[in-house]
Each structure stands twice: as structure tokens, then as C-alpha cells.
NUBATI-51779 format. One line per 3 residues: number of its first residue (from 1); for each residue x, y, z of C-alpha. Coordinates in nm, 2 decimals. Each point is the difference from the previous one (the first is absolute). Layout:
<recs>
NUM	X:Y:Z  ...
</recs>
This chain:
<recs>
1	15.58:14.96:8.90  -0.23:-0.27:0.03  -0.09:-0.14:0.31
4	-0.34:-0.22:-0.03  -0.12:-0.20:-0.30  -0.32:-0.15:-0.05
7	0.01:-0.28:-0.27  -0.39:0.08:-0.20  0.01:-0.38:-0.03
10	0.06:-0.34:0.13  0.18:-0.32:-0.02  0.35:-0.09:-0.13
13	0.03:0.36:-0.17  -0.09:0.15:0.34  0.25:-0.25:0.17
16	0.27:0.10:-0.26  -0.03:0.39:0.03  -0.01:-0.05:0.42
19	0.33:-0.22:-0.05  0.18:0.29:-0.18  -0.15:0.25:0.26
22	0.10:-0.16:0.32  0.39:-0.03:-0.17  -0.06:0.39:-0.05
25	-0.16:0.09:0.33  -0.28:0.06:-0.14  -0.35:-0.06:0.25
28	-0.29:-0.22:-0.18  -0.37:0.01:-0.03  -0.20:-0.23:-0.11
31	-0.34:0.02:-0.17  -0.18:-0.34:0.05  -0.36:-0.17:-0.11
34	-0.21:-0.19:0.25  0.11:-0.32:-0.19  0.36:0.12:0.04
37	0.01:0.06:0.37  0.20:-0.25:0.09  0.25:0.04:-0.32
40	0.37:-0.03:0.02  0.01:0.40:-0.14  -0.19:0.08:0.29
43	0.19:-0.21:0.22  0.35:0.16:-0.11  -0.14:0.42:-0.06
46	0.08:0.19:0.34  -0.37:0.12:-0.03  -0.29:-0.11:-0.20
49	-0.33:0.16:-0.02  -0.35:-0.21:-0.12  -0.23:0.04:-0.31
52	-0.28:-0.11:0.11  -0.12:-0.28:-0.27  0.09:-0.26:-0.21
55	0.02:0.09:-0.38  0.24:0.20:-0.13  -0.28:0.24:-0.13
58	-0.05:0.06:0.39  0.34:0.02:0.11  0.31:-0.01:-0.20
61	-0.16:0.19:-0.33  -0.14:0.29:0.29  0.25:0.29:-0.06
64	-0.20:0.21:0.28  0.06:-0.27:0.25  0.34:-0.06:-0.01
67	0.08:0.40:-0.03  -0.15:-0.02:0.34  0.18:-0.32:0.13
70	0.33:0.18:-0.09  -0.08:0.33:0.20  -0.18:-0.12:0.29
73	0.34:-0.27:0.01  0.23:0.34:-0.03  0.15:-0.14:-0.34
76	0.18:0.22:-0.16  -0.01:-0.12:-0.34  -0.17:-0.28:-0.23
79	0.15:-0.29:-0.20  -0.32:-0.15:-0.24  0.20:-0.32:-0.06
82	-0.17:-0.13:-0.33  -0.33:-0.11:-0.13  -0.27:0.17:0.24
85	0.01:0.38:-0.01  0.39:-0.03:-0.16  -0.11:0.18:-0.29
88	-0.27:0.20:0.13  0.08:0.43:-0.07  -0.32:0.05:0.22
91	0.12:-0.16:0.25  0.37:0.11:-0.04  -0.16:0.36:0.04
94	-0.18:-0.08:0.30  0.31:-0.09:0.16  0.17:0.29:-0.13
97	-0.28:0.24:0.10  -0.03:-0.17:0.33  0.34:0.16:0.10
100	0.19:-0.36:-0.08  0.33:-0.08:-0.17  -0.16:-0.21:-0.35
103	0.32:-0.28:-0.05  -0.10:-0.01:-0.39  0.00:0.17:-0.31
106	-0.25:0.36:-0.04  -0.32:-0.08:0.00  0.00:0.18:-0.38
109	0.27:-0.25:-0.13  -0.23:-0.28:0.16  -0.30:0.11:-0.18
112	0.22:0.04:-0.32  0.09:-0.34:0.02  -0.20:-0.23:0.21
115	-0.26:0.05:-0.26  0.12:-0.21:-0.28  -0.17:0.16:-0.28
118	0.08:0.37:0.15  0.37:-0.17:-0.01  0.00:-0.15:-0.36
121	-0.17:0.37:-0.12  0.28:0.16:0.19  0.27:-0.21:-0.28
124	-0.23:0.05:-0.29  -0.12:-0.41:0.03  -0.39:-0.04:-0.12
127	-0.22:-0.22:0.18  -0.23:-0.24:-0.27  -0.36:0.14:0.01
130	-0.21:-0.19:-0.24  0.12:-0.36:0.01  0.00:-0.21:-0.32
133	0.04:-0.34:-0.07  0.35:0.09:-0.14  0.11:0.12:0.34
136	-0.09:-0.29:0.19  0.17:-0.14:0.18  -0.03:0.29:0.29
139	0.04:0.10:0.36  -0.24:0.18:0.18  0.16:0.18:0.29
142	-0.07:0.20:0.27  0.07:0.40:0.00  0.15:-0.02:0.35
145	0.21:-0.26:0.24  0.13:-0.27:-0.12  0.08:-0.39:0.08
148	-0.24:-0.16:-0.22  -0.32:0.13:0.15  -0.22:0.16:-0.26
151	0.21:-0.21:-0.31  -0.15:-0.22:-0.24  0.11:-0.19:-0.31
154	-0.29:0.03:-0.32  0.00:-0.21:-0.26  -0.29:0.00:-0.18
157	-0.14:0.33:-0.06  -0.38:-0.11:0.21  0.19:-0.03:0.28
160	0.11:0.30:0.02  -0.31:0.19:0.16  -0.03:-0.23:0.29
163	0.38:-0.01:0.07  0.02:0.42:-0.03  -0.32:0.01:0.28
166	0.17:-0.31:0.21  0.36:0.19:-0.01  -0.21:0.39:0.09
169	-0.13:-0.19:0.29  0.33:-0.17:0.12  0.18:0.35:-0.05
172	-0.27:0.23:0.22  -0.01:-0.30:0.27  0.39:-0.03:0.06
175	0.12:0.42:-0.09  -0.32:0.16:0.00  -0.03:0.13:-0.40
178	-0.18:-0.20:-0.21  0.19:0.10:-0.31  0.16:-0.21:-0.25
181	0.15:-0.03:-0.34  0.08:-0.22:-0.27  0.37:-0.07:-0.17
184	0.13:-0.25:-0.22  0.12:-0.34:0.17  0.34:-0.13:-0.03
187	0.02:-0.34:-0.01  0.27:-0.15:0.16  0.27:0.28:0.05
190	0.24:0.09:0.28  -0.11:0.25:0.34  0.30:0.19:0.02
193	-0.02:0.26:0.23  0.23:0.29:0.12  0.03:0.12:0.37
196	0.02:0.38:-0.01  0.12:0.22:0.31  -0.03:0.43:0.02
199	0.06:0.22:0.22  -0.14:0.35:0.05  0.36:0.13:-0.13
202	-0.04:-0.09:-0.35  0.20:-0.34:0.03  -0.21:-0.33:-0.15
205	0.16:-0.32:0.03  -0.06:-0.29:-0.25  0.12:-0.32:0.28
208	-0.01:-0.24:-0.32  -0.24:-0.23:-0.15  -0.20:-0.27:0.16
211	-0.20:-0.32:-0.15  -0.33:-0.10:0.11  -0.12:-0.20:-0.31
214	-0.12:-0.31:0.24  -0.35:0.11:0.07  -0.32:-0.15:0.08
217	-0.33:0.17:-0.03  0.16:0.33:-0.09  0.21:-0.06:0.33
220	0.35:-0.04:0.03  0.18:-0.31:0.17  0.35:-0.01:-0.09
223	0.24:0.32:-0.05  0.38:0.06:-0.03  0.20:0.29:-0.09
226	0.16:0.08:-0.24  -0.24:-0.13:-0.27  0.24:-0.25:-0.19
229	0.12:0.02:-0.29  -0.11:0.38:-0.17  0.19:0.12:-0.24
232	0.19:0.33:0.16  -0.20:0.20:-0.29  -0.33:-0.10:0.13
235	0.13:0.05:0.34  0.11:0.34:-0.07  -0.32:0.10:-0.16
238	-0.21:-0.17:0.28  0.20:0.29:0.24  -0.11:0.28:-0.24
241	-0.33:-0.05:0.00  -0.02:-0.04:0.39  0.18:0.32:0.08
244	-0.15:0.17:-0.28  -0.37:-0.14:0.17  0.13:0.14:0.35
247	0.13:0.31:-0.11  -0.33:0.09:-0.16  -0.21:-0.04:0.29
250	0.27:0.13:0.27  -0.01:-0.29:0.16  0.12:-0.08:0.34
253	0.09:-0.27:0.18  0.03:-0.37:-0.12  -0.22:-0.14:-0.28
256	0.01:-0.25:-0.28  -0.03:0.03:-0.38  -0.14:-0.32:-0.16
259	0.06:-0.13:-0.40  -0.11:-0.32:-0.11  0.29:-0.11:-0.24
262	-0.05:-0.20:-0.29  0.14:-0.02:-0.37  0.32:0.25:0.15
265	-0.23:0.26:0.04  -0.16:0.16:0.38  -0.31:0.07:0.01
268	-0.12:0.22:0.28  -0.27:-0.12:0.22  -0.01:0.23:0.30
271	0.20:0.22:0.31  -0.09:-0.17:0.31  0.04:0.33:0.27
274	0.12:-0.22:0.29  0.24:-0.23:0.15  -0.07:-0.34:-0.18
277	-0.02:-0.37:0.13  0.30:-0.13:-0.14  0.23:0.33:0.11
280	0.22:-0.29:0.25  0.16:-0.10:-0.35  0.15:0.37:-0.11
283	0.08:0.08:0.32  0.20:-0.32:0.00  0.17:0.06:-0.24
286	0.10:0.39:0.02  0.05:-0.09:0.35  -0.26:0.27:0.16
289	-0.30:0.03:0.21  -0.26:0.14:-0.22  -0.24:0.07:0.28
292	0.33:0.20:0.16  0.03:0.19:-0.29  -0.40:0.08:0.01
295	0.02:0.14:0.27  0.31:0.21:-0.03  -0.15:0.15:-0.32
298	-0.31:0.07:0.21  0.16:0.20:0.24  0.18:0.24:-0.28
301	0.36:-0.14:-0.03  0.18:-0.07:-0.33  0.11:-0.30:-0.18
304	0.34:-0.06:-0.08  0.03:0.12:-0.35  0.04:-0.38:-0.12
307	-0.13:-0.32:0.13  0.23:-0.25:0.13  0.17:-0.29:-0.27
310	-0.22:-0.32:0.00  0.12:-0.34:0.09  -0.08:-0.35:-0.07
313	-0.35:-0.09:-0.05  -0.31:-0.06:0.23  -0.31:-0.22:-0.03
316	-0.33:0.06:0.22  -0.29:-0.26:0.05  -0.38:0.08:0.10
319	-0.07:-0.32:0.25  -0.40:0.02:-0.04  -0.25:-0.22:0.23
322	-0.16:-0.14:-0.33  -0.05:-0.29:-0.19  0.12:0.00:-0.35
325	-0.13:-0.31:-0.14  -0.37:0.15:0.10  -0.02:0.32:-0.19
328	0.27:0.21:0.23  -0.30:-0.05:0.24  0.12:0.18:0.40
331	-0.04:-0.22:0.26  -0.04:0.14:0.37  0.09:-0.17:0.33
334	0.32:0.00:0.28  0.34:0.04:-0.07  0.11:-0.26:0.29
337	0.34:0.04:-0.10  0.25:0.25:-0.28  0.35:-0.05:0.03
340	0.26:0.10:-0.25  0.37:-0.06:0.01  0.27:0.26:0.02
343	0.16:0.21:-0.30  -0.35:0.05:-0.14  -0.17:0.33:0.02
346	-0.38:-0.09:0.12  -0.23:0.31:-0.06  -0.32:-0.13:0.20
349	-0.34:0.09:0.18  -0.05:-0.30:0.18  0.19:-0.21:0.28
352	-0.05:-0.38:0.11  -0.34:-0.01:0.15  -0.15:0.28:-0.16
355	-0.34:-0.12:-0.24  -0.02:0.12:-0.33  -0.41:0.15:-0.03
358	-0.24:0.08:-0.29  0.03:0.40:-0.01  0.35:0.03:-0.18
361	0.29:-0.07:-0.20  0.10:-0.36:0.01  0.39:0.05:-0.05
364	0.15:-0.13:0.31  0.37:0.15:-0.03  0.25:0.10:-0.31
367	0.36:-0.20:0.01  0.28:0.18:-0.14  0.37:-0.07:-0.09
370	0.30:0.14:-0.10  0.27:-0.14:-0.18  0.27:0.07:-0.25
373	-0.14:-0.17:-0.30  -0.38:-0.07:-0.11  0.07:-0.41:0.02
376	0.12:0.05:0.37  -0.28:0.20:0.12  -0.24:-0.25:-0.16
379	0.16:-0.34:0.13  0.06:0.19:0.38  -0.39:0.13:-0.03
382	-0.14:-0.36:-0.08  0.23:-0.16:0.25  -0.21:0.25:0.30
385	-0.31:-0.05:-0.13  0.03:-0.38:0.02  0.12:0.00:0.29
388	-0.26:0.27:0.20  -0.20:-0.10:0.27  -0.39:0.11:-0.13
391	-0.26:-0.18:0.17  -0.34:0.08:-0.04  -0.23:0.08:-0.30
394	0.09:-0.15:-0.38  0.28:0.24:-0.15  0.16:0.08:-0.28
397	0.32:-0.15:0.09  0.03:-0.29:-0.22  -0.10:0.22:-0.30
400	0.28:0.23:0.07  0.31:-0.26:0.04  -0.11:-0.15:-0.31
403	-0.08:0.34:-0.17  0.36:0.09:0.08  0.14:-0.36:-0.12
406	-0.20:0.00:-0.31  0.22:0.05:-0.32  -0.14:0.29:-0.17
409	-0.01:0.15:0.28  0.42:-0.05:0.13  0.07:0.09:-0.36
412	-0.13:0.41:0.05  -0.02:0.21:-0.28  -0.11:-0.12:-0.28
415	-0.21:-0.24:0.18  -0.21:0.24:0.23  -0.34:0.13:-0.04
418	-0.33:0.01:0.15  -0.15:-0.29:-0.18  0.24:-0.24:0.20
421	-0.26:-0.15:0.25  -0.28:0.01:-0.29  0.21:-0.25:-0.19
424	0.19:-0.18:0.35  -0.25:-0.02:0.30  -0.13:-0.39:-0.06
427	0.37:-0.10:0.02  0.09:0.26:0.29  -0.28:-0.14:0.22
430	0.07:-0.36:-0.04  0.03:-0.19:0.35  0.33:0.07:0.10
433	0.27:-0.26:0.03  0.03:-0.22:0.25  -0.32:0.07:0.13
436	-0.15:-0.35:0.06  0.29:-0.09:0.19  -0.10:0.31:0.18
439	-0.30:-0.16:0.06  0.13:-0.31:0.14  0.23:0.22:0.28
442	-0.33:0.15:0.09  -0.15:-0.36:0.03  0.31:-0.14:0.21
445	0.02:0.32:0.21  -0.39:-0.04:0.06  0.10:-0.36:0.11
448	0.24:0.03:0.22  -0.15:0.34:0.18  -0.32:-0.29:0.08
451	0.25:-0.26:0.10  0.18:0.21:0.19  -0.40:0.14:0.19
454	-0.13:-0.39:0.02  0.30:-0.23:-0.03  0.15:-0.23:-0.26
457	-0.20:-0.10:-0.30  0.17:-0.36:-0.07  -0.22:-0.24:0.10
460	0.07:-0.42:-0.02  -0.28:-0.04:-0.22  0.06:0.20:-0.32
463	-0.27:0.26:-0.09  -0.12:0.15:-0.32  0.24:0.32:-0.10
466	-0.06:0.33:0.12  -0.12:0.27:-0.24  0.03:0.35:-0.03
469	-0.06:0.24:-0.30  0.12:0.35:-0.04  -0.06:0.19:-0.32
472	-0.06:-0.24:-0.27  0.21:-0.25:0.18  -0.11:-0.30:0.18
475	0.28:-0.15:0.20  -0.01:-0.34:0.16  0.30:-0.12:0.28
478	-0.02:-0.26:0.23  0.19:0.00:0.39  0.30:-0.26:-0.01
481	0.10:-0.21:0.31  0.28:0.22:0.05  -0.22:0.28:0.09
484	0.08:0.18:-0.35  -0.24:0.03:-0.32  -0.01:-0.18:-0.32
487	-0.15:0.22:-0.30  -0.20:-0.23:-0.23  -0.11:0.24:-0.22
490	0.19:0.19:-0.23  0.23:-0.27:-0.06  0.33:0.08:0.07
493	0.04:0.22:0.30  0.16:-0.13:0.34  -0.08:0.17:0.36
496	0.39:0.15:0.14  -0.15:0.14:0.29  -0.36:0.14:0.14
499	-0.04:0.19:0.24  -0.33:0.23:0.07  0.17:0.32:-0.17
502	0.23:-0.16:-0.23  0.07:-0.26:-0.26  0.27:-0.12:-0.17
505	-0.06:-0.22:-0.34  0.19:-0.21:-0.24  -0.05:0.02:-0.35
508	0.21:-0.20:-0.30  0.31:0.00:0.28  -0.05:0.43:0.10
511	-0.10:0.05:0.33  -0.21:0.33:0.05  -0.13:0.13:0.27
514	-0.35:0.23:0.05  -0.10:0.21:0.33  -0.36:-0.09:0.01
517	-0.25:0.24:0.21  -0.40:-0.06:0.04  -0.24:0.26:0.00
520	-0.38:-0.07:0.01  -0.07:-0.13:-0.39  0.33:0.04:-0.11
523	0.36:-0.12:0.04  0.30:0.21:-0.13  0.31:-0.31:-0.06
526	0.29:0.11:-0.15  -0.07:0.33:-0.18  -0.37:-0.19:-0.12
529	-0.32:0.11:0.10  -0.24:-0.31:-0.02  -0.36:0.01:0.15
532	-0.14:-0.28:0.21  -0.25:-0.17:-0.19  -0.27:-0.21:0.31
535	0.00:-0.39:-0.06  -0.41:0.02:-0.08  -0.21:0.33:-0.11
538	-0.22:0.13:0.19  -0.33:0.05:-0.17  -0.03:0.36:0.10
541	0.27:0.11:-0.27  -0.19:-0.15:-0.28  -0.12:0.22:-0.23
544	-0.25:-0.03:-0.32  0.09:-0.04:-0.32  0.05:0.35:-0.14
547	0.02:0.18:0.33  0.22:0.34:-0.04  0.20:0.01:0.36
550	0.16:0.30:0.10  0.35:0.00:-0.03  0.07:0.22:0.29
553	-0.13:0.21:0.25  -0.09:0.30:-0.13  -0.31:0.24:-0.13
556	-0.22:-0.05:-0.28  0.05:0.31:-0.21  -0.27:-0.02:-0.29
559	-0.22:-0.32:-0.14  -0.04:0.03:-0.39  -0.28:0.26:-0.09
562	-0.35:-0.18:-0.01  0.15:-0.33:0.14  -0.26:-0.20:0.16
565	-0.12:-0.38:0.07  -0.11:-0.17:-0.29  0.17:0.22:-0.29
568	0.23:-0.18:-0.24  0.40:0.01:0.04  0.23:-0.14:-0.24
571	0.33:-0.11:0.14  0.25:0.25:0.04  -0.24:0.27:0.07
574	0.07:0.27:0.27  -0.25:0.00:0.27  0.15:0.18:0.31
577	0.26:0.18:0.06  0.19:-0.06:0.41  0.25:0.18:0.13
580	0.30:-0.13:0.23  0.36:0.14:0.07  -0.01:0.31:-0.26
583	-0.12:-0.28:-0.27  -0.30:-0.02:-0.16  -0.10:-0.39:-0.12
586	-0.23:0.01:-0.27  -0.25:-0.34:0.09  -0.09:-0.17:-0.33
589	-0.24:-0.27:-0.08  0.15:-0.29:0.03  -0.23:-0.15:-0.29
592	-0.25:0.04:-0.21  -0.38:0.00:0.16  -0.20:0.12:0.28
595	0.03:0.25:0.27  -0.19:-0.21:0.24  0.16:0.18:0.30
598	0.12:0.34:0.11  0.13:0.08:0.32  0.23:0.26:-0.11
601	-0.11:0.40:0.09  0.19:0.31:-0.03  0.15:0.10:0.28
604	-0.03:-0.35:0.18  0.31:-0.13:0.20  0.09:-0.34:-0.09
607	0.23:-0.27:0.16  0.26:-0.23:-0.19  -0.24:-0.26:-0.13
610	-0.36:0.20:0.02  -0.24:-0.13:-0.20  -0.01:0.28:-0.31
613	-0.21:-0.12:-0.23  -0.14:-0.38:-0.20  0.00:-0.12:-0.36
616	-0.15:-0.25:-0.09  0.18:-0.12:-0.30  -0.20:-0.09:-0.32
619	0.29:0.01:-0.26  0.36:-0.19:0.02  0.21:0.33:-0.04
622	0.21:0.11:0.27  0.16:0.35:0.10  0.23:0.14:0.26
625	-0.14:0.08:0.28  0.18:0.31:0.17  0.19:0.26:-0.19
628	0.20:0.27:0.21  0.09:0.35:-0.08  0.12:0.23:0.27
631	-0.24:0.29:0.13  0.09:0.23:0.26  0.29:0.19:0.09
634	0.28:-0.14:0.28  0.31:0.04:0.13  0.15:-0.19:-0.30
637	0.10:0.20:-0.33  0.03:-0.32:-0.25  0.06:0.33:-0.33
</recs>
């Protein structure tokens, strides 16, 4: 029997596999970074041991090191969570050889699989080897791990070499293996997955399909089991192929078998040899704890010879501190406050007051619910996520409530596929409604919190209106002689009630009211985040014309080859490469003309707003600035 797990990883996976230990009686260990020491995983494990480090290549991706944290803790066995080491057979023999229970499949089924070509040789499936106009377009992958890192989309065939030594570098950064291959991109087809559980008996469990078409950057953001509206043929042959995949390799333990479905027909993409992100959604609905069963299978005992009947239908959310409208860019800072309401299953790494840094995954917590039908789930899931408490950095929030809203989307089925924020992101990150009068709470509240510190603002001789801008939006209001607030602009609005934390407004005859709270540049009113623009500029944030700024913190990874003040750059050129949060942002001229600055050096830590590098512009042609492709591996499987 089990008696100690250490969790080879951190964050909400950690979180989630101590959650299902502690019902079990199972002790924890933790594994933690030095930029993790203070994380909720290491705040909840019974024990936790240090890497010493920051980077995952120093800590998390250092198979020797957390072999040694779990025997110098007295762990008795070792859970990789996924991303990291998940899907490492080196590392699952290390723990194996190290006297250790491995909670996973054999490390020969991993190498079998994790490889994607070894895994598409395995069922007779040819990788493209010389690429021809006629092929285009393709996806250049990488060989190991998943979630987007070491992925590109080619186009045009001259793209091709740079993307194939851009995606080699991506892949031996994040897995260690530098390998990669080429297949033929589907455009616009379904991710349909199915979750596969074996035990060492001979039993293998196909727990039904899920849908993850929703993606961004490779990276999933919305899933729900089962995928809507298969036809019970494809379904059936879906469940072949998986078992048939399994049974091949002897697999053991749980794992997932991805097709990309489009014209009625699956294409295989790849076996992922580990528990996967969106796993809260099957277990849902099959009504099991998948970790449980992990764990059980680890220590030798059978599966019942058939899964248990599914019910209803469950939807899952990836809440990620980023902002959409800017390239999916991450965005670091506190979490003051994260509340959710009841009857919704919150899978998280991070409580109020915890900050969100530069070394790691930016998904702040999965929601998930259950219901009978899909349009239940969906209308109870967008009901929690409007109302959640999630003060801090810009999130994806808003994106998701209307992601879930938007038509195609509600419809399912036929509707689906991963081309749905490629053709919908400029409407999905439109200002939300009812954000100015969000504004104007925030104005009010601010008000009435300095009326309330230096007295009334009503004075006999009437003054010029008071003005505040949040956002985009300027609001002007005026004190009354009854000691309340008249809002001059936007027409239209009348002050209820104000007090410091809360406001009540009425609009066209609907009274609504917003909780308003303040913190440093920003003020969170109502379920709107709006930043606190100053009344004048200071002269210090001014920047020259053409300047490149650093979008985050984070490390300058490469500058273009040759790159140097005074060459020639045409806009939309790649000249350095920075990494942040697991991303790399490709920085682009902004314009055609001259390098006439270059602070940028490999290997140099930047600060939000460093100084990167100055064009000065000699042709009226414009590019985008920042591009963002993820890079390293995390705790976050987006495959």
C-alpha cells in the first residue's frame, strides 16, 4: 500500500493530486522552485523539499533531484502530474530503479508513445519528409510533450527552415529532445479526444469522448465531455482505435488518445501517457476520481471489468492571467482577491493574495460543471464565471463568458473547431458591457471614499466638475447640495447610492449595483477591471517614436543573427526573441528603417517596459509588434 506521494510537479495539478490524497490518507510531499516557495502546493503538501533555482531546466525538468527529494522525504511513491517530467521513461526508470512506486504507465509504453513519430510508426502513419508546395499548408511539431510548445503553422514553403529550427529549439528547451517532424495541417477540424484507463489485469477503460476544439496558440481553453454531437459510428470507431493503441504498447495507467475530426473522419494525432488538464470533465461525468483510480492501479489492484454509465454533461474553463486583445500576452502581478461561488468545481494553484510571477504557466484555475444537459452546464458555468471575485492581473474572463455565449459556439457539433477564435477574437475581446458605467461606480466610490477622509465636497460657490478616467473612459460628476453626486458625463446615469466600497446606478429606469475595490493602478467595479489612468503624464513614461518596450518581465533569449545599430529593418521583421511565463514573444520592427538602438542581449533580464531596442522609422508601413508562441514546459498540458 502506499503511504507517501511526492507530486514531480507543482501548482494546481500538485494541489489536485494532494486533494485526492488527503481524502485517501495518503501523506504529501512537495517538490518546490525558489520562485515557488511560498506557493499554495507547498503551503497545502505535508512536506516539501527545495530545488534549488528558478527555471524549470534547474528544478522541475531535474529527474535526479526530485528522486532524491522523494527519498530523503520517505515518499513511497511518485505522481509526475503533467507537463514536466510526465512523459519522461528516463525519469520514470529512475524512480523505478530508485526503489519507488512509478504512479504511470511502463516507462517502454511511454517511450512507445510519448514520441509522436515512434507512436504514428507504431499504427503504420508516415510522417511528410520532403515538403512541397502541394503539402502546404503544414505543422511542424515536436517529437515529445505536448501543449503547443515546439508547434508551428507553415505556409509558404521559405518559411519552413526557420520555423523547423525555431520549433527544435522550443522542443529541447521545454522536454529536453530537440526532435521534430512535419505532418499535414488540418484546417479547421474538431480535437476530440478519448480518456483511456488500464490496469495491470488486462482491463482498459474507454471513459468517453471529450471536446477541446477551443484553443489558442495550440492550447486549449474550453473543454466538455462528451464531445457533442458524433455520430455513434464515429464514436465507436474512436474507442477501437484507443484500446487497440493501449493494448499495443501494454499500457498502464490513465492516458489519452487524440483525433482531430473533420469531413466524418478521425485522424490520429498522438497518445498523451499521462493524466491530462481537462481530466475534471470525464471524471464528472463517469462520476470518479481519476487520480483515485491512478493510484489504485499503481499499487496492483484491478478494475472493475466495466467502467461506470455516464451521466449528463460537463464543461471545464482554463481562467488564464492574460490579455486576449494583446496577442494572448501573460501578465504577472498579485492576486489580491479569487473567490468563486458554490456548486462550481475550482481546480486552482493560487489563493487570494498570492502573485502570479514570470517563471510559469499563467492559467490561474480550471472551473468545472456538471449538469444534465450541455445548455445547462453552459448557462450555470457563465453565470460563476460572471459572478467570481478575480482581482489582480488582466484575465481571460471576459473572453470566456462571451466564448461560451457566442452562437457557434452554444450550437456544438457542427459548429466546433479549432479555427473558432482565428475567425471570433476581435468580437470576443470587445469592451464588455456596461463597462463605462463601471467606470463611473469607480469614479463615485473614489468620491465618496475622499469625502468621507476630508469632508463634504458641496461647496456654495459651484466648481468646475470633477474628472476621473478609467480605461478609455473619462467620467465627469459633480457633488450636489444634498451631499450626493451628479454624473455629467455619460449622459444618462443617476448616482442611487455611494459609498467608498459600493455603488449603486440608474440607467434607462434599472437600478444596478457594483462592489467597487481599489488597488494601486487599478480598480476592480462590478466584475470590470479598469486601470487608473493619472490626470497629467509624467514625462518619464514618454517614449520615442519607434521605441520597442518590453512587454513583460522576462529574459532576452536570442537577438536576430548579425543584428546590430545601423542595419536596415523592414517592418515586421523579427529582431529578438524574450521569454516570459513559458511564452516566447517574438519582438518585430515596428516599421520600416533604422536600428538606431539596441539594448537587448542574450541572456539579459528585462523589466515590464525596458527599453529593447529604437527604430527610427523612414517608411509609413506598420507591423505588429509582439507575437507569442509558448516555449517551455509547465504544469499545464493545453494537448
Amino acid at each position: 500500500m502506499i503511504s507517501t506521494v511526492l507530486v514531480a510537479n507543482r501548482g494546481e495539478i500538485a494541489c489536485r493530486v494532494f486533494r485526492t490524497c488527503r481524502d485517501l490518507g495518503i501523506s504529501t510531499v512537495a517538490v518546490y522552485s525558489d520562485a515557488d516557495a511560498g506557493a499554495l502546493h507547498v503551503r497545502e503538501a505535508d512536506a516539501a523539499v527545495r530545488l534549488p533555482g528558478a527555471a524549470p531546466s534547474e528544478t522541475y525538468l531535474r529527474g535526479d533531484l526530485v528522486v532524491k527529494a522523494a527519498l530523503a522525504a520517505g515518499a513511497d511513491a511518485v505522481h509526475p502530474g503533467y507537463g514536466f517530467l510526465s512523459e519522461n521513461a528516463d525519469f520514470a526508470r529512475a524512480v523505478t530503479d530508485a526503489g519507488l512506486v512509478w504512479i504511470g504507465p511502463p516507462p517502454a509504453a511511454i517511450e512507445a508513445m510519448a514520441s509522436k513519430t515512434r507512436a504514428k510508426e507504431l499504427l503504420g502513419i508516415e510522417p511528410l519528409t520532403d515538403v512541397t508546395e502541394a503539402d502546404l499548408p503544414v505543422l511542424v511539431k515536436a517529437a515529445a510533450g505536448g501543449g503547443g510548445r515546439g508547434m508551428r503553422i507553415v505556409r509558404e514553403l521559405a518559411d519552413l527552415p526557420e520555423e523547423l529550427k525555431a520549433a527544435s529549439a522550443e522542443a529541447a528547451s521545454a522536454f529536453g529532445d530537440g526532435e521534430v517532424f512535419v505532418e499535414p495541417y488540418v484546417e479547421n477540424g474538431r480535437h476530440v479526444e478519448v480518456q483511456l484507463l488500464c490496469d495491470t489485469h488486462g482491463t482498459v477503460w474507454a471513459l468517453g469522448t471529450r471536446d477541446c476544439s477551443l484553443q489558442r496558440r495550440h492550447q486549449k481553453v474550453v473543454e466538455e465531455a462528451p464531445a457533442p454531437g458524433l455520430p455513434p459510428g464515429l464514436v465507436e470507431s474512436l474507442y477501437r482505435q484507443s484500446v487497440a493503441a493501449a493494448k499495443a504498447v501494454g499500457y498502464v495507467g490513465a492516458g489519452t488518445v487524440e483525433f482531430l475530426v473533420a469531413d466524418g473522419r478521425a485522424h490520429f494525432l498522438e497518445m498523451n501517457t499521462r493524466l491530462q488538464v481537462e481530466h475534471p470533465v470525464t471524471e464528472e461525468v463517469y462520476g470518479v476520481d481519476l487520480v483515485a483510480l491512478q493510484l489504485a492501479v499503481a499499487e496492483g489492484r484491478p478494475l472493475p471489468p466495466e467502467p461506470p454509465a455516464p451521466r449528463g454533461h460537463a464543461v471545464e474553463v482554463r481562467l488564464y492571467a492574460e490579455d486576449p486583445a494583446r496577442g494572448w500576452a501573460p501578465q504577472t502581478g498579485v492576486l489580491h482577491r479569487f473567490e468563486v461561488a458554490g456548486g462550481v468545481r475550482v481546480d486552482t494553484g493560487y489563493a487570494s493574495g498570492d502573485t502570479i510571477g514570470v517563471h510559469y504557466d499563467p492559467m490561474l484555475a480550471k472551473l468545472i460543471v456538471h449538469a444534465e444537459t450541455r445548455e445547462a452546464a453552459l448557462r450555470k458555468l457563465t453565470h460563476a464565471l460572471e459572478r467570481a471575485v478575480v482581482h489582480g492581473p488582466v484575465t481571460n474572463r471576459n473572453l470566456l463568458v462571451a466564448s461560451l455565449r457566442h452562437p457557434e459556439y452554444a450550437r456544438g457539433a457542427d459548429a466546433l473547431d479549432t479555427g473558432f477564435y482565428d475567425r471570433n477574437l476581435p468580437g470576443l475581446t470587445a469592451p464588455a458591457q456596461g463597462e463605462e458605467h463601471a467606470a463611473v461606480a469607480a469614479a463615485i466610490a473614489d468620491a465618496s471614499s475622499r469625502a468621507g477622509r476630508f469632508g463634504g465636497g458641496w461647496r456654495n460657490l459651484r466648481s468646475q466638475d470633477e474628472t476621473r478616467t478609467y480605461g478609455d473612459h473619462e467620467i465627469r460628476y459633480r457633488p450636489t447640495r444634498d451631499g450626493g453626486y451628479e454624473v455629467t458625463s455619460p449622459e444618462g446615469v443617476r448616482v442611487v447610492d455611494a459609498k467608498p466600497d459600493s455603488v449603486s446606478l440608474e440607467v434607462a429606469g434599472v437600478v444596478r449595483h457594483f462592489a467597487v475595490a481599489v488597488y494601486a493602478d487599478t480598480v476592480h467595479a462590478g466584475g470590470h477591471r479598469l486601470s487608473v489612468r493619472p490626470r497629467f503624464t509624467d514625462p518619464r513614461d514618454q517614449s520615442a517614436p519607434g521605441s520597442l518596450l518590453a512587454p513583460m518581465p522576462g529574459t532576452v533569449v536570442r537577438v536576430a543573427d548579425g543584428l546590430a545599430v545601423g542595419d536596415r529593418v523592414t517592418a515586421g521583421q523579427p529582431l529578438l526573441w524574450l521569454e516570459a511565463m513559458k511564452m516566447e514573444h517574438r519582438v518585430v520592427a515596428p516599421a520600416s528603417g533604422t536600428l538606431t538602438a539596441l539594448h537587448a542581449a542574450p541572456g539579459r533580464q528585462v523589466e515590464v517596459g525596458a527599453l529593447l531596442a529604437v527604430v527610427q522609422e523612414t517608411e509609413q508601413e506598420t507591423a505588429v509588434v509582439q507575437e507569442h508562441a509558448p516555449t517551455e514546459a509547465q504544469e499545464e498540458d493545453p494537448a
